[in-house]
Biotite code that builds the C-alpha atoms (Angstrom):
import biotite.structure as struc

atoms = struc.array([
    struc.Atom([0.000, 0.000, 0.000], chain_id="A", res_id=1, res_name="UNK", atom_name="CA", element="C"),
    struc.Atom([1.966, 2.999, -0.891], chain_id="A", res_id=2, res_name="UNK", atom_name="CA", element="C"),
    struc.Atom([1.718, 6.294, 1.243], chain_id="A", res_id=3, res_name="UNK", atom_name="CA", element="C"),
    struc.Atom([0.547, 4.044, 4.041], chain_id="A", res_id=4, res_name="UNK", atom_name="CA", element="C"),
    struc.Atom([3.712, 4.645, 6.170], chain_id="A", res_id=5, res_name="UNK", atom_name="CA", element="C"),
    struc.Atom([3.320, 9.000, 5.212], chain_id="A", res_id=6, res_name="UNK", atom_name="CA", element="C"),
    struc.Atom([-0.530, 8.119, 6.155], chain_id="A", res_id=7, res_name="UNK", atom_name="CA", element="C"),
    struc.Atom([0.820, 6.907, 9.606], chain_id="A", res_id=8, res_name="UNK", atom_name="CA", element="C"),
    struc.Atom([3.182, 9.859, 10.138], chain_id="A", res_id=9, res_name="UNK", atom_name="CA", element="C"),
    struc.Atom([0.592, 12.099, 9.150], chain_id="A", res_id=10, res_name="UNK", atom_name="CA", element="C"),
    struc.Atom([-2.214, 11.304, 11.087], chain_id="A", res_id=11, res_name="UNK", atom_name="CA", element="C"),
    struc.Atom([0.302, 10.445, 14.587], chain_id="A", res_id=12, res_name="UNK", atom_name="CA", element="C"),
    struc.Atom([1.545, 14.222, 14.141], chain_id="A", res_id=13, res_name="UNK", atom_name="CA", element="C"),
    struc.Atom([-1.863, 15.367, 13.796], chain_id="A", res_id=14, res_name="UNK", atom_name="CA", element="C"),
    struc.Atom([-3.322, 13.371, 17.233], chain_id="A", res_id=15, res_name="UNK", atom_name="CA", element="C"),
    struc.Atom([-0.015, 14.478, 18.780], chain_id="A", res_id=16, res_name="UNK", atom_name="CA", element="C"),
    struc.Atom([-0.858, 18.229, 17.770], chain_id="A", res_id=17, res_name="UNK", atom_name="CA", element="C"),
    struc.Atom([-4.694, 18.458, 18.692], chain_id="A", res_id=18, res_name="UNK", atom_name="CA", element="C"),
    struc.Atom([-3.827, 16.317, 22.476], chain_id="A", res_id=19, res_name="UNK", atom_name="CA", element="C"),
    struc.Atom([-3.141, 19.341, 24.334], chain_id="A", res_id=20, res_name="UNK", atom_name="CA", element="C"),
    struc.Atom([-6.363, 20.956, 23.482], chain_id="A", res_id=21, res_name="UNK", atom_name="CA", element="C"),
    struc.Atom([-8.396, 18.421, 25.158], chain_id="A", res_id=22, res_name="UNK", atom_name="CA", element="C"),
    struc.Atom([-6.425, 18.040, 28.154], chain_id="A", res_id=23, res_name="UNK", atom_name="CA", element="C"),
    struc.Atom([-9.962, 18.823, 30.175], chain_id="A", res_id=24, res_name="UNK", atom_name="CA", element="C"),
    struc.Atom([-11.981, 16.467, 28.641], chain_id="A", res_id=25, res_name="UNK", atom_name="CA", element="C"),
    struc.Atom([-10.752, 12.933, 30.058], chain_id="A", res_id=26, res_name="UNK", atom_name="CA", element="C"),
    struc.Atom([-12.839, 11.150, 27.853], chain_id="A", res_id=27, res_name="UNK", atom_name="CA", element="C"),
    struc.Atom([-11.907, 12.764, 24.163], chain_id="A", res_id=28, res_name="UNK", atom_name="CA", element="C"),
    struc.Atom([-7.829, 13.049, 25.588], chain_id="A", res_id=29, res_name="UNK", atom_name="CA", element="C"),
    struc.Atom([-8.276, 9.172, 26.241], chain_id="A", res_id=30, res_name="UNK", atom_name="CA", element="C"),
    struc.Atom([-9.952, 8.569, 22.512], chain_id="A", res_id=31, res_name="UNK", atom_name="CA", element="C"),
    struc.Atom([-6.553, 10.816, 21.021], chain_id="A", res_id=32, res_name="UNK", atom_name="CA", element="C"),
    struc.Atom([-4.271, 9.049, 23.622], chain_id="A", res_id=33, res_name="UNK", atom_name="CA", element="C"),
    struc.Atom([-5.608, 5.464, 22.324], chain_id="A", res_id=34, res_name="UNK", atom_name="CA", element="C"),
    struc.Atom([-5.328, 6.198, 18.734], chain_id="A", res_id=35, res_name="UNK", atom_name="CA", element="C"),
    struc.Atom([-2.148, 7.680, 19.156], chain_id="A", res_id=36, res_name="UNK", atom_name="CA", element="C"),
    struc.Atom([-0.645, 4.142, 20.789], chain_id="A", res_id=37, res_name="UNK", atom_name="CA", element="C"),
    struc.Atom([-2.800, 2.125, 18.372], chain_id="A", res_id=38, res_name="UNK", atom_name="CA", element="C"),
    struc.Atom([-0.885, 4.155, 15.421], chain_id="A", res_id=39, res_name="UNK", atom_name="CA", element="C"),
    struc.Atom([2.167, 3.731, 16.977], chain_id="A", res_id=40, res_name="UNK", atom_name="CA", element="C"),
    struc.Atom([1.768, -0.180, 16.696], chain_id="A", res_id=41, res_name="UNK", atom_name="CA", element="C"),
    struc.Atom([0.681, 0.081, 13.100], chain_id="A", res_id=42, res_name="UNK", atom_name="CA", element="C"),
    struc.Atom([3.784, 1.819, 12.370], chain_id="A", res_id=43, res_name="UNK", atom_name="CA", element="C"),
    struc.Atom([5.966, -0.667, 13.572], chain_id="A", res_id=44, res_name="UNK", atom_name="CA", element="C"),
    struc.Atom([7.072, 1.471, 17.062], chain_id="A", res_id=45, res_name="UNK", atom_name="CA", element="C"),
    struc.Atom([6.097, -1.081, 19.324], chain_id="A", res_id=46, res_name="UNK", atom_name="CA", element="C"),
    struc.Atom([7.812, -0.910, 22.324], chain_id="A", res_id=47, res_name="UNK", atom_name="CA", element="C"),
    struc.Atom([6.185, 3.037, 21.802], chain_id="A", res_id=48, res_name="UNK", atom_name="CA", element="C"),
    struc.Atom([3.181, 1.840, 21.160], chain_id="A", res_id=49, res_name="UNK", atom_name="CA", element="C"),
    struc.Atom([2.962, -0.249, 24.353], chain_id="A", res_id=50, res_name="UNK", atom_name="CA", element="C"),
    struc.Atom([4.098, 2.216, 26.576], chain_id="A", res_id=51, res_name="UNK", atom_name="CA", element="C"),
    struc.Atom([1.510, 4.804, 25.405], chain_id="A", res_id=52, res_name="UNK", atom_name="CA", element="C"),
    struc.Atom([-0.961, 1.802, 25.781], chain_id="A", res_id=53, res_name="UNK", atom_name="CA", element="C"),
    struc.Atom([0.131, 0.948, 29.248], chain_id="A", res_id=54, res_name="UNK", atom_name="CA", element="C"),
    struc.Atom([0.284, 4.735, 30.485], chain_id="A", res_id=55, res_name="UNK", atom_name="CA", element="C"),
    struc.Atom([-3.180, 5.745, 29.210], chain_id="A", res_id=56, res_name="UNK", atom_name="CA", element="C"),
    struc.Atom([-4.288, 2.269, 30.854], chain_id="A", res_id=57, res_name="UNK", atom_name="CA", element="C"),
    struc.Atom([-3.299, 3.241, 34.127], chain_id="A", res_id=58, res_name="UNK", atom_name="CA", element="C"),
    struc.Atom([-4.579, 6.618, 33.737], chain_id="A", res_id=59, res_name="UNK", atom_name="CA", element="C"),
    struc.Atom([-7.761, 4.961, 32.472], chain_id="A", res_id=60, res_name="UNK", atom_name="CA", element="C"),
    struc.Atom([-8.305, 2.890, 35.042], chain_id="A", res_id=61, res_name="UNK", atom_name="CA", element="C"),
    struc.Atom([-8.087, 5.729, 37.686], chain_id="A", res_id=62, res_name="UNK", atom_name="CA", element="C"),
    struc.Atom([-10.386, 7.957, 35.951], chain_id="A", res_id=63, res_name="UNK", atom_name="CA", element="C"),
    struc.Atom([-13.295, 4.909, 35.555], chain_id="A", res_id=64, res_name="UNK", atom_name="CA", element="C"),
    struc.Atom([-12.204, 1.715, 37.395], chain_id="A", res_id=65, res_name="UNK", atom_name="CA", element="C"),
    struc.Atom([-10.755, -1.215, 35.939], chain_id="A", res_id=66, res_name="UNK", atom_name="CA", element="C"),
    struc.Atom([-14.179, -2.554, 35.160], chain_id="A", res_id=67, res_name="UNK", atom_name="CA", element="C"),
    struc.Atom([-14.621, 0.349, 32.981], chain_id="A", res_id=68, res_name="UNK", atom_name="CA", element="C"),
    struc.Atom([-14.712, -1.034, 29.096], chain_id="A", res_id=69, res_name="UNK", atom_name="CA", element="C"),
    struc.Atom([-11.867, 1.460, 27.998], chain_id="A", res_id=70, res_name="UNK", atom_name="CA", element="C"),
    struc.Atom([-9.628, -0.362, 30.566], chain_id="A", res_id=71, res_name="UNK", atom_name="CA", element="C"),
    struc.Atom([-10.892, -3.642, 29.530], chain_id="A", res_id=72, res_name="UNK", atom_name="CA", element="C"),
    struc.Atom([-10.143, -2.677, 25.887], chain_id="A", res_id=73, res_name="UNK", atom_name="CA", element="C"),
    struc.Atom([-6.906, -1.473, 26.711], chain_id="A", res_id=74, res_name="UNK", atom_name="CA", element="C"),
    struc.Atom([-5.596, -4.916, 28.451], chain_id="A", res_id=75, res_name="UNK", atom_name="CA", element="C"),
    struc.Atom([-6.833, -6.765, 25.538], chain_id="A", res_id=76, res_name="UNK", atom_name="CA", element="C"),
    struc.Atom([-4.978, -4.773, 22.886], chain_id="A", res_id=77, res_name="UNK", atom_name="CA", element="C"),
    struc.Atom([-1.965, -5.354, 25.169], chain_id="A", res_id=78, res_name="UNK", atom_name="CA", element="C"),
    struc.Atom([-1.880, -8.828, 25.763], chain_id="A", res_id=79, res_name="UNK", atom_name="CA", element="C"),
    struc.Atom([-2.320, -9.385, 21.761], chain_id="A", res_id=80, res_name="UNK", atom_name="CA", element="C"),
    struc.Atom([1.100, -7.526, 21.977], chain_id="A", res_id=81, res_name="UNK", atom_name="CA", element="C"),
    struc.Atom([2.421, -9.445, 24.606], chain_id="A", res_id=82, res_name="UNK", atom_name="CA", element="C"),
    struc.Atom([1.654, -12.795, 22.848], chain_id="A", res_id=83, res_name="UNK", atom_name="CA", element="C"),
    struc.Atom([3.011, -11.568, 19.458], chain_id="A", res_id=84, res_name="UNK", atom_name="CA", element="C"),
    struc.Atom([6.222, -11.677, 21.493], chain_id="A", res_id=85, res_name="UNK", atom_name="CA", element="C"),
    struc.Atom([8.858, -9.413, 22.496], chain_id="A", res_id=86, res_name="UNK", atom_name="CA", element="C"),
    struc.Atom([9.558, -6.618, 19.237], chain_id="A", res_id=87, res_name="UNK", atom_name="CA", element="C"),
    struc.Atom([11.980, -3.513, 19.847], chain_id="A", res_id=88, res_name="UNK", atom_name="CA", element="C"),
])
């Protein structure tokens, strides 16, 4: 798929750039966070992907309780990492 990789870049950059204007709204920060991580994966960063994953987990969690299904979502998208096995 050409342009798929400048796609990527593109649209990380842009998520990266809008972030700090929803820094008040939990929910819509969360939604940029997790598509931010879930890029991050696509573009091959793993162990950058992951972290942001695991961070906006933890935050998650503490904003909604683990029960919460943006937690839940979280931990699945993480252990499908995990069991892809370790990647740089």
């Amino acid at each position: 798929m050409p342009g798929a990789g400048g796609e990527t870049a593109a649209a990380l950059a842009e998520f990266r750039a809008v972030l700090p204007y929803y820094e008040r709204e939990p929910a819509r920060a969360f939604d940029i966070r997790q598509r931010i991580g879930l890029l991050l994966l696509a573009a091959g960063e793993h162990a950058a992907g992951r972290d942001q994953l695991q961070r906006l987990l933890f935050d998650a969690e503490r904003a909604y309780g683990p029960y919460h299904p943006l937690p839940g979502e979280l931990r699945r998208a993480l252990d499908h990492q995990r069991m892809m096995g370790p990647r740089p």
